[in-house]
BAMI-412109 format. One record per residue (C-alpha): residue in one letter; y, z, x. Coordinates in Angstrom, 2 decimals. Last residue first. Example, Ala and Ser with C-alpha at 12.3 -4.5 7.8 and 13.67 -1.06 7.14 Angstrom:
BEGIN
{residu: S; y: -1.06; z: 7.14; x: 13.67}
{residu: A; y: -4.50; z: 7.80; x: 12.30}
//
This chain:
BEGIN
{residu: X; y: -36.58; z: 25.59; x: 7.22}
{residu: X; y: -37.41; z: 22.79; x: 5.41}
{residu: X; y: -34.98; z: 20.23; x: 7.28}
{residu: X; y: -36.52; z: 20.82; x: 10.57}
{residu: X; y: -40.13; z: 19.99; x: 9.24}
{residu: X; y: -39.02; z: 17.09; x: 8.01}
{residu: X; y: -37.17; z: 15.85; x: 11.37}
{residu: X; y: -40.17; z: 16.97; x: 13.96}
{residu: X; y: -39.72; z: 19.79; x: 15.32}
{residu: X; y: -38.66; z: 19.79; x: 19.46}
{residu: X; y: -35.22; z: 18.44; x: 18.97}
{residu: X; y: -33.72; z: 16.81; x: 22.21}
{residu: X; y: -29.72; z: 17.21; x: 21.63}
{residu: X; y: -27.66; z: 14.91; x: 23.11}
{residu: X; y: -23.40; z: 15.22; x: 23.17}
{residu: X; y: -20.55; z: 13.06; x: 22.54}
{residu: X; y: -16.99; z: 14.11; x: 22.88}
{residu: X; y: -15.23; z: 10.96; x: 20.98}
{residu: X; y: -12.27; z: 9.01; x: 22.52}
{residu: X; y: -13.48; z: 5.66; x: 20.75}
{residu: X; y: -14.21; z: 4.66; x: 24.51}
{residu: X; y: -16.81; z: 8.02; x: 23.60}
{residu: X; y: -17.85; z: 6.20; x: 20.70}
{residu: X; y: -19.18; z: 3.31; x: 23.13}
{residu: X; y: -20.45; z: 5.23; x: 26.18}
{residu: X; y: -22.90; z: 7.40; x: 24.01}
{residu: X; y: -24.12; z: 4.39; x: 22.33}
{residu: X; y: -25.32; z: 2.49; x: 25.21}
{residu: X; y: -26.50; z: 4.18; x: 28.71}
{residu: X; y: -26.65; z: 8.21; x: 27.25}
{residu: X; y: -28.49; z: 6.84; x: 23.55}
{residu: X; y: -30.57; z: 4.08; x: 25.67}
{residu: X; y: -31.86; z: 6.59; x: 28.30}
{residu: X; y: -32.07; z: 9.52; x: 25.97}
{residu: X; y: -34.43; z: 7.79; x: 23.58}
{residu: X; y: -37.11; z: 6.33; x: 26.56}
{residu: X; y: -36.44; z: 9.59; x: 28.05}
{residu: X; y: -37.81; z: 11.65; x: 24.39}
{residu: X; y: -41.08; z: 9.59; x: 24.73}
{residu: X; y: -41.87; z: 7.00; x: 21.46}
{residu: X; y: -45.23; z: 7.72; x: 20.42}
{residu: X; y: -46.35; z: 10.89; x: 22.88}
{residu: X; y: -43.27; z: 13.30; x: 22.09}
{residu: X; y: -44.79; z: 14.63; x: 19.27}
{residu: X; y: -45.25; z: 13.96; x: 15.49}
{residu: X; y: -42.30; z: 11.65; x: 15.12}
{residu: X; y: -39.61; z: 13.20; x: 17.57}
{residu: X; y: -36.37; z: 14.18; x: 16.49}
{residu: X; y: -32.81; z: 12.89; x: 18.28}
{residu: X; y: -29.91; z: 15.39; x: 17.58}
{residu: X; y: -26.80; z: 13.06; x: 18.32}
{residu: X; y: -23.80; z: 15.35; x: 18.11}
{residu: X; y: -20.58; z: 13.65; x: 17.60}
{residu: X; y: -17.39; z: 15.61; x: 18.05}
{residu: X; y: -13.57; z: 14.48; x: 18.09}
{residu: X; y: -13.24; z: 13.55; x: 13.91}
{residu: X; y: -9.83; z: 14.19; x: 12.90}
{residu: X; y: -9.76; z: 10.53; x: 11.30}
{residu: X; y: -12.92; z: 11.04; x: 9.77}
{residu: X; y: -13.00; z: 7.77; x: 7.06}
{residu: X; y: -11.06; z: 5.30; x: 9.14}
{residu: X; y: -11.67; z: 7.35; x: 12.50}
{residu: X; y: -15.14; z: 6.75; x: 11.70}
{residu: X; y: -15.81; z: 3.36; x: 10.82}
{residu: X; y: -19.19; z: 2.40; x: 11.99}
{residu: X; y: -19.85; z: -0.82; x: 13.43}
{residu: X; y: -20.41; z: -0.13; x: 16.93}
{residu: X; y: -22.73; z: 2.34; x: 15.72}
{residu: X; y: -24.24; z: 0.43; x: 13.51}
{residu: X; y: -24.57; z: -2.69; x: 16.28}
{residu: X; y: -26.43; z: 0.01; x: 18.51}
{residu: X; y: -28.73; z: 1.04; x: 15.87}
{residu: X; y: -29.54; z: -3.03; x: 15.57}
{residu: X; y: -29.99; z: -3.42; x: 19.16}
{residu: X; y: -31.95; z: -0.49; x: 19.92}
{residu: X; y: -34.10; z: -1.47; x: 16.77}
{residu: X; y: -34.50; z: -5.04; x: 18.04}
{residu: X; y: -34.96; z: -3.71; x: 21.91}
{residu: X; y: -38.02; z: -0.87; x: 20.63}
{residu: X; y: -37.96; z: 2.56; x: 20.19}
{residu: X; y: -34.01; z: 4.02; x: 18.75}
{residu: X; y: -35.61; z: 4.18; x: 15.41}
{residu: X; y: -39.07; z: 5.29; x: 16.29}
{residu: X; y: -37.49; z: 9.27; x: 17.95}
{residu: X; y: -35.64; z: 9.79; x: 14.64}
{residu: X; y: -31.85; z: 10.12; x: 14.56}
{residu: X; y: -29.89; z: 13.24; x: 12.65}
{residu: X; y: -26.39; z: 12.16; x: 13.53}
{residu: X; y: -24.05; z: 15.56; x: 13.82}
{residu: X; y: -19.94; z: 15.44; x: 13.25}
{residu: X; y: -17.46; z: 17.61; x: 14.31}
{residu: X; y: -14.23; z: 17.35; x: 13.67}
{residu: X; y: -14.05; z: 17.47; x: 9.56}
{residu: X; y: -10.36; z: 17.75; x: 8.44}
{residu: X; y: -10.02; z: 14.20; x: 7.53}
{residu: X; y: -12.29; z: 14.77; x: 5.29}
{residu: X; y: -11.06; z: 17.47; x: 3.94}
{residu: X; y: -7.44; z: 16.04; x: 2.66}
{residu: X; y: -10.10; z: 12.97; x: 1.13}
{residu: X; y: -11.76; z: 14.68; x: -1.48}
{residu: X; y: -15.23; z: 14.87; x: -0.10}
{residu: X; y: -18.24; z: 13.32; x: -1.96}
{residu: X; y: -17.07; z: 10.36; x: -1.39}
{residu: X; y: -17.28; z: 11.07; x: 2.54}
{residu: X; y: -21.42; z: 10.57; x: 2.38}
{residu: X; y: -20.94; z: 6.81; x: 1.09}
{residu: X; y: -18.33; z: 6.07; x: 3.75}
{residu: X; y: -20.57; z: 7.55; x: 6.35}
{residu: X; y: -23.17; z: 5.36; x: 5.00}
{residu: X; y: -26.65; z: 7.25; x: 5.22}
{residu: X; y: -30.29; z: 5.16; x: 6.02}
{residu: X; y: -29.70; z: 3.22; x: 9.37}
{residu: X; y: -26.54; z: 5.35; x: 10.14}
{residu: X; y: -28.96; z: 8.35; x: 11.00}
{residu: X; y: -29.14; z: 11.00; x: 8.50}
{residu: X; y: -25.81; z: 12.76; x: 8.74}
{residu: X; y: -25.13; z: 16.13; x: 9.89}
{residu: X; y: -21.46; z: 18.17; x: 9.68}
{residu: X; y: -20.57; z: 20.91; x: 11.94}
{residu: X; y: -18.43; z: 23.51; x: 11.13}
{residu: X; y: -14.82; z: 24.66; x: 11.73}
{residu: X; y: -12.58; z: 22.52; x: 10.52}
{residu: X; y: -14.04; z: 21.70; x: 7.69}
{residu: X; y: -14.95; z: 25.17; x: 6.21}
{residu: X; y: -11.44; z: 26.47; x: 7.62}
{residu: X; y: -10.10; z: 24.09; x: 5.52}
{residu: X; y: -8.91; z: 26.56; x: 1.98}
{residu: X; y: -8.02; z: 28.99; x: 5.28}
{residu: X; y: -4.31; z: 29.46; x: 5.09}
{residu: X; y: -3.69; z: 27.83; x: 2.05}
{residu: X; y: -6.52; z: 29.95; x: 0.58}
{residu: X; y: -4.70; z: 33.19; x: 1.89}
{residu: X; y: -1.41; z: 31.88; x: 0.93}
{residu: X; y: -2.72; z: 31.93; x: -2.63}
{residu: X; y: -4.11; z: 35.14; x: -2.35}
{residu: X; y: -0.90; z: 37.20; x: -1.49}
{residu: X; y: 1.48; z: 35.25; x: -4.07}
{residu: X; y: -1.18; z: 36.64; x: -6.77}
//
């Protein structure tokens, strides 16, 4: 009994620690919202954290704008405070034609990117080739 009981102490936050968490983009998921369903000694365990952002949100100066003003917003060290990682996986809405991947990666590497890593984040870009719905069915 002692023996499994400091096993689980020993790894009862490995599952936090050590994977990758994905939101919807901040337009339609509040982080706060998403941690209640996470006592809070693991959330603050979570470090890595993954935005799932569509191609048509970040297309366009008022939607640039208002993700930007989300992410400004957003209180992540309040609600992650051992969050380090974001991973911004951008998906495109039926192909690449409607809103082009550069016209994503320019404003995500020139505005947001910049701003959570002054928050002393590691951010990184992903460019997903499926298109968001698709990617969740599989």
């Amino acid at each position: 009994m002692r023996t499994s009981r400091q096993i689980y102490a020993e790894t009862a936050l490995y599952p936090f620690t050590d994977n990758t968490f994905a939101l919807r983009s901040p337009l339609t998921t509040s982080v706060k919202y998403y941690m209640k369903s996470f006592r809070k000694y693991q959330s603050r365990q979570i470090r890595t954290l993954r935005f799932e952002l569509l191609a048509y949100e970040l297309d366009g100066p008022h939607r640039r704008d208002y993700m930007k003003k989300l992410f400004e917003e957003l209180e992540l060290r309040r609600y992650l405070p051992g969050l380090q990682r974001i991973h911004m996986c951008v998906f495109p809405e039926k192909d690449w034609a409607i809103v082009p991947y550069a016209t994503c990666e320019t404003f995500l590497q020139s505005d947001l990117a910049p701003a959570m890593q002054a928050k002393g984040y590691e951010v990184t870009l992903q460019k997903m080739e499926a298109e968001w719905y698709k990617f969740e069915q599989q």
